[in-house]
py3Dmol code that shows the C-alpha trace and the ligand (Angstrom):
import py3Dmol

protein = """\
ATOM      1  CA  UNK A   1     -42.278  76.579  -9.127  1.00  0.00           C
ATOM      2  CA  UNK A   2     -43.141  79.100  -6.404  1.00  0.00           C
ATOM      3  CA  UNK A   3     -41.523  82.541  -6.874  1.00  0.00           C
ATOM      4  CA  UNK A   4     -41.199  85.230  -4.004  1.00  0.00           C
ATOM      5  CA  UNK A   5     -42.133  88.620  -4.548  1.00  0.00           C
ATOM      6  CA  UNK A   6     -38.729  89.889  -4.946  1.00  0.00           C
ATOM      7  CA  UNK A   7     -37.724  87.432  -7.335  1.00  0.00           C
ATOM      8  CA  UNK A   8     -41.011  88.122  -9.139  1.00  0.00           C
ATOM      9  CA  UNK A   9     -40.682  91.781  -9.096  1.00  0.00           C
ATOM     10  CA  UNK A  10     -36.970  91.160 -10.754  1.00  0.00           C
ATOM     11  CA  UNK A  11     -38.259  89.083 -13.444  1.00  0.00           C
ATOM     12  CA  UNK A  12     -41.199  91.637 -14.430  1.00  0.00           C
ATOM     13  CA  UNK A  13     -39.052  94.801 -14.389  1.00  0.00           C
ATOM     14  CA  UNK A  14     -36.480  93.014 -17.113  1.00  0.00           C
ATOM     15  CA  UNK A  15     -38.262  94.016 -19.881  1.00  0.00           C
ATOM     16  CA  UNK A  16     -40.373  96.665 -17.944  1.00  0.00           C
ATOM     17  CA  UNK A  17     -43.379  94.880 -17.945  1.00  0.00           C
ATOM     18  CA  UNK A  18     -43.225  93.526 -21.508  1.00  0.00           C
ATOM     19  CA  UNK A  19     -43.996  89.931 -22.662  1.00  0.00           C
ATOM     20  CA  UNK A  20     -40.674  88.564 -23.611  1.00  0.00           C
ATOM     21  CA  UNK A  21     -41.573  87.169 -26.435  1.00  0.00           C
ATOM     22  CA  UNK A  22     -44.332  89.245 -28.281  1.00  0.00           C
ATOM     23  CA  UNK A  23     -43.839  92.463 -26.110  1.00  0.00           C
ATOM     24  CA  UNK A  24     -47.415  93.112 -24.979  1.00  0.00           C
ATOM     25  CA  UNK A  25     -47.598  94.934 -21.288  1.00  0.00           C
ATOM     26  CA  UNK A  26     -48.249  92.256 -18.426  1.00  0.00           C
ATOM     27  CA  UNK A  27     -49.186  93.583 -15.286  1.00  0.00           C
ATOM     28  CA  UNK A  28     -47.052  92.810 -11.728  1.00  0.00           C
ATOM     29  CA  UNK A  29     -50.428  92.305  -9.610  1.00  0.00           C
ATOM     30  CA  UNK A  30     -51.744  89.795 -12.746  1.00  0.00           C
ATOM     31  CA  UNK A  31     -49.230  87.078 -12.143  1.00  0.00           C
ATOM     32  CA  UNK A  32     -51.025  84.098 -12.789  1.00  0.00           C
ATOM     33  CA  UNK A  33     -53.960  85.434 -13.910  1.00  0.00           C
ATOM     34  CA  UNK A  34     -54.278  82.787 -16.979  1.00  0.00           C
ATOM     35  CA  UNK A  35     -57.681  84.629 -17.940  1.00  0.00           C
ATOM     36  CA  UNK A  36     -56.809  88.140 -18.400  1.00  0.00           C
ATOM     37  CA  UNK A  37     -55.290  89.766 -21.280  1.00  0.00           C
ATOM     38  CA  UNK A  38     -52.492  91.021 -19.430  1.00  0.00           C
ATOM     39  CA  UNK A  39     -51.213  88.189 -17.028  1.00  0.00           C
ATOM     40  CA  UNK A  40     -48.194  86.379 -17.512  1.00  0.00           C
ATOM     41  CA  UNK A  41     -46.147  83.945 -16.367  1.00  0.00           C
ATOM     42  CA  UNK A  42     -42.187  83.008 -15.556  1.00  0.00           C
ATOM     43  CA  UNK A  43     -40.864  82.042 -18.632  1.00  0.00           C
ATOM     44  CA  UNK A  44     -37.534  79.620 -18.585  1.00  0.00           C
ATOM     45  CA  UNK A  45     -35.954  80.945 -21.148  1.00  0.00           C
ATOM     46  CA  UNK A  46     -33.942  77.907 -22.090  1.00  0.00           C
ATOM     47  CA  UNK A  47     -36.698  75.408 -21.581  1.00  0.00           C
ATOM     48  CA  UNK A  48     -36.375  72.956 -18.413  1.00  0.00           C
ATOM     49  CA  UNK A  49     -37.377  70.046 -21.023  1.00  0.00           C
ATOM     50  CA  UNK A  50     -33.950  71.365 -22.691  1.00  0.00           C
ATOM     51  CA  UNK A  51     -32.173  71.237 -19.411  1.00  0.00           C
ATOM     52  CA  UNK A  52     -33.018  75.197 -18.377  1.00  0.00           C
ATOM     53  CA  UNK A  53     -32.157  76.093 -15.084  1.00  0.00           C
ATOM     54  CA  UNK A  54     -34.208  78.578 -12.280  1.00  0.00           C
ATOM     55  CA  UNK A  55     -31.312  80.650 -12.240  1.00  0.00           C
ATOM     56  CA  UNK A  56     -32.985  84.195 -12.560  1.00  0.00           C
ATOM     57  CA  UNK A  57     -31.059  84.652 -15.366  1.00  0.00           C
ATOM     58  CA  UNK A  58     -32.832  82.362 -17.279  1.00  0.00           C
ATOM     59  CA  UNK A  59     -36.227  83.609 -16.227  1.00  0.00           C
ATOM     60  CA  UNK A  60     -38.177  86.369 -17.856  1.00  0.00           C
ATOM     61  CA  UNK A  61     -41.619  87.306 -17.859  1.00  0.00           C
ATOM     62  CA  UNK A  62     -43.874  85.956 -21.136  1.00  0.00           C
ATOM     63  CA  UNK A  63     -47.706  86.789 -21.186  1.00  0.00           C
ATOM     64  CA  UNK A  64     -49.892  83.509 -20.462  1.00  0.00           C
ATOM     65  CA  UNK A  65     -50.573  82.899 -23.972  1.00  0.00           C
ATOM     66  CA  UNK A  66     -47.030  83.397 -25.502  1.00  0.00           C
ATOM     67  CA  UNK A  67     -46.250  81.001 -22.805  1.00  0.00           C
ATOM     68  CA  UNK A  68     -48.566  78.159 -23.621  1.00  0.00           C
ATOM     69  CA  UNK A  69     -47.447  78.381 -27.022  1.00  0.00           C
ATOM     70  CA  UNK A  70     -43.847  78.220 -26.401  1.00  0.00           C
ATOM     71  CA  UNK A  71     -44.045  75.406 -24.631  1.00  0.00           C
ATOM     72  CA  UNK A  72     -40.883  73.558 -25.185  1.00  0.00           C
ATOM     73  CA  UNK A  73     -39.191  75.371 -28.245  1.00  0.00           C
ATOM     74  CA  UNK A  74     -36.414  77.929 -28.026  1.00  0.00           C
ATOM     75  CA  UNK A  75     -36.897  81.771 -27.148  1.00  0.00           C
ATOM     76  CA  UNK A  76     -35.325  82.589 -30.161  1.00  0.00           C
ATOM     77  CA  UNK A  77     -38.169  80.941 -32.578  1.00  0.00           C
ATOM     78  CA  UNK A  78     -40.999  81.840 -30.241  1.00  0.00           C
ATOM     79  CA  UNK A  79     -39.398  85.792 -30.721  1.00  0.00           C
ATOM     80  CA  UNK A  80     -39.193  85.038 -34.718  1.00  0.00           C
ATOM     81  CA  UNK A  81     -42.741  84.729 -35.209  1.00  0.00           C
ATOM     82  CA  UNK A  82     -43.457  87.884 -33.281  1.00  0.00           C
ATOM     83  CA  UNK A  83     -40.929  89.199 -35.449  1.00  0.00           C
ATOM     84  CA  UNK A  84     -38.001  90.312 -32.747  1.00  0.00           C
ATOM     85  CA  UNK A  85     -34.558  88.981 -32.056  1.00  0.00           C
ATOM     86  CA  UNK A  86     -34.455  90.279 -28.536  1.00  0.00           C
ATOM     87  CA  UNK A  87     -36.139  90.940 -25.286  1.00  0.00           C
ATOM     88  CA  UNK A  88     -37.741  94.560 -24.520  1.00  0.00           C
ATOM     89  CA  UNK A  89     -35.582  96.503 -22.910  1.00  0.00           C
ATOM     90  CA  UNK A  90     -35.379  97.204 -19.260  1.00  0.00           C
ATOM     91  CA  UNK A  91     -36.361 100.965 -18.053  1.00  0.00           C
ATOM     92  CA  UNK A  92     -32.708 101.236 -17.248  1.00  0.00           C
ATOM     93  CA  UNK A  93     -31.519  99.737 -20.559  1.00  0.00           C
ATOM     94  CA  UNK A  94     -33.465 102.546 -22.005  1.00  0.00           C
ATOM     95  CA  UNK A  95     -32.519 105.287 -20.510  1.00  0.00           C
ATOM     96  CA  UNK A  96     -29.033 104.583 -20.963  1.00  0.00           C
ATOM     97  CA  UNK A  97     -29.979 104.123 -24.809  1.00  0.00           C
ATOM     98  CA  UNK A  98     -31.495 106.948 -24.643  1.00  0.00           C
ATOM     99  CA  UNK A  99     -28.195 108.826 -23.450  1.00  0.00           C
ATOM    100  CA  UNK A 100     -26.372 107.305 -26.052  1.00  0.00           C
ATOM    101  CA  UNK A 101     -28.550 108.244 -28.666  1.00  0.00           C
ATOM    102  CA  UNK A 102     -28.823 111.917 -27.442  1.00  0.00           C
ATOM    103  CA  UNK A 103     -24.586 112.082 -27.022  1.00  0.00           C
ATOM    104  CA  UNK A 104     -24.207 110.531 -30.595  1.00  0.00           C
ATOM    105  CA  UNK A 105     -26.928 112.641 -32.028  1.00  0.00           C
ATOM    106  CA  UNK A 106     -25.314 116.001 -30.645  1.00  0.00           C
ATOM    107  CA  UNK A 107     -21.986 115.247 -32.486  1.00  0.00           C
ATOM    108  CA  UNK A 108     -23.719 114.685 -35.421  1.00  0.00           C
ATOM    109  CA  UNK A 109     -25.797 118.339 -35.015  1.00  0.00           C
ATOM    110  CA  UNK A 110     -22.924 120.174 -34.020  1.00  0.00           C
ATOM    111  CA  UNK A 111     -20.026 118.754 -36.842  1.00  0.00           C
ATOM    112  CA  UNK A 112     -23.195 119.447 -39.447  1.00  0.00           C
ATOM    113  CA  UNK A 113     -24.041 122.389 -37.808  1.00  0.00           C
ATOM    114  CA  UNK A 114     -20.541 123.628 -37.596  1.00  0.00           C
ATOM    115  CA  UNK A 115     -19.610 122.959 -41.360  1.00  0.00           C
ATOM    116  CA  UNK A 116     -22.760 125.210 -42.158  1.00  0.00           C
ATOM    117  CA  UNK A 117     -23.352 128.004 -40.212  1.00  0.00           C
ATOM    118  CA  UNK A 118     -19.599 128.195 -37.802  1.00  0.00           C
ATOM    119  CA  UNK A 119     -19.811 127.753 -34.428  1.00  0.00           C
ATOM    120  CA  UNK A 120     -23.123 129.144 -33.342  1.00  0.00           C
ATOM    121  CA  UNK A 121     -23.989 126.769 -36.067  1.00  0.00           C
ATOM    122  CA  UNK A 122     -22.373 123.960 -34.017  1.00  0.00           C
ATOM    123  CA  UNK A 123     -23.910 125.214 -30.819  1.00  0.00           C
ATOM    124  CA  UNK A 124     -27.326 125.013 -32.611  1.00  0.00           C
ATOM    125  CA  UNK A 125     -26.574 121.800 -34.522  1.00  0.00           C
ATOM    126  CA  UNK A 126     -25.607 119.666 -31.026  1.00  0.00           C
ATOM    127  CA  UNK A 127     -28.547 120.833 -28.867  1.00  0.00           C
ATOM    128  CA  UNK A 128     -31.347 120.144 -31.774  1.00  0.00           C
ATOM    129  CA  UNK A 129     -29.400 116.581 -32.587  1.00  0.00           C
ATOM    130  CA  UNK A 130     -28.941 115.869 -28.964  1.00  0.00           C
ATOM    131  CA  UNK A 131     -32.906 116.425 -28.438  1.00  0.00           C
ATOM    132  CA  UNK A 132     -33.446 114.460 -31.465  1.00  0.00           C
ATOM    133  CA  UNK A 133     -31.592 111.533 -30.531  1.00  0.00           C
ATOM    134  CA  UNK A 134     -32.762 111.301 -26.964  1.00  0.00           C
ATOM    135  CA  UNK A 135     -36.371 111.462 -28.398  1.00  0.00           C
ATOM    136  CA  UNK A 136     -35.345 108.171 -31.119  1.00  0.00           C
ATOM    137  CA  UNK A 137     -37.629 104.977 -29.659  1.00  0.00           C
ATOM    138  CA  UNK A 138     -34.665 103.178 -27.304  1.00  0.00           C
ATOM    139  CA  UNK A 139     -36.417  99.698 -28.643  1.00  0.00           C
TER     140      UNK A 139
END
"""
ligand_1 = """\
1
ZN
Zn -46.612 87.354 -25.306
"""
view = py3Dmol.view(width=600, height=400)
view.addModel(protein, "pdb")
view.setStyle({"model": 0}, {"cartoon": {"style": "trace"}})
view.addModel(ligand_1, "xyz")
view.setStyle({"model": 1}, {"stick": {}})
view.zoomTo()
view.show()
């Protein structure tokens, strides 16, 4: 199946660039590119062979090998022996991790810091846990 650049573009920037399955960087401009390290192809998620569709939200991007190899089994035991459960996250799905972590990880700093050292304490506590938890890995 032919893909347009939009749809294409869509499909890369799911997982930011990231095999699906074993999470190695493809590159946009190396779609196709069966030879290099980092090309990739559309992966149907849900197989075609297992009635898939081309809805884009069963497509995601899968390096050229990963792809060959996954042939038609399921996502989930093609991720398994790469040893993940899910897809890479998106750059948007990571920043908004990343948010999380940073909000959760300043109430942690600032009820520890508070029951320590009073408020200054707490003041301390949630801007050193809020810079810790923005820095945790969103993956
Ligand atoms: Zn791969």
């Amino acid at each position: 199946m032919a893909y347009g650049d939009d749809v294409l573009r869509q499909i890369h920037q799911k997982t930011d660039g990231r095999c699906h399955l074993c999470r190695r960087a493809v590159r946009y401009a190396l779609y196709g590119a069966y030879a290099e390290p980092a090309g990739w192809e559309v992966d149907h998620s849900n197989p075609r062979a297992r009635g898939g569709t081309d809805r884009k939200s069963n497509l995601l991007p899968a390096c050229c090998s990963c792809n060959r190899t996954k042939r038609a089994s399921s996502t989930r035991s093609a991720r398994k022996r790469n040893g993940f459960s899910r897809r890479p996250k998106s750059r948007g799905e990571k920043t908004a991790t990343r948010e999380k972590n940073a909000v959760v990880g300043g109430g942690l700093g600032a009820v520890a810091g508070g029951l320590m050292f009073g408020p200054l304490g707490a003041l301390a506590g949630a801007l050193l846990g809020g810079g810790i938890g923005h820095d945790i890995d969103p993956e």
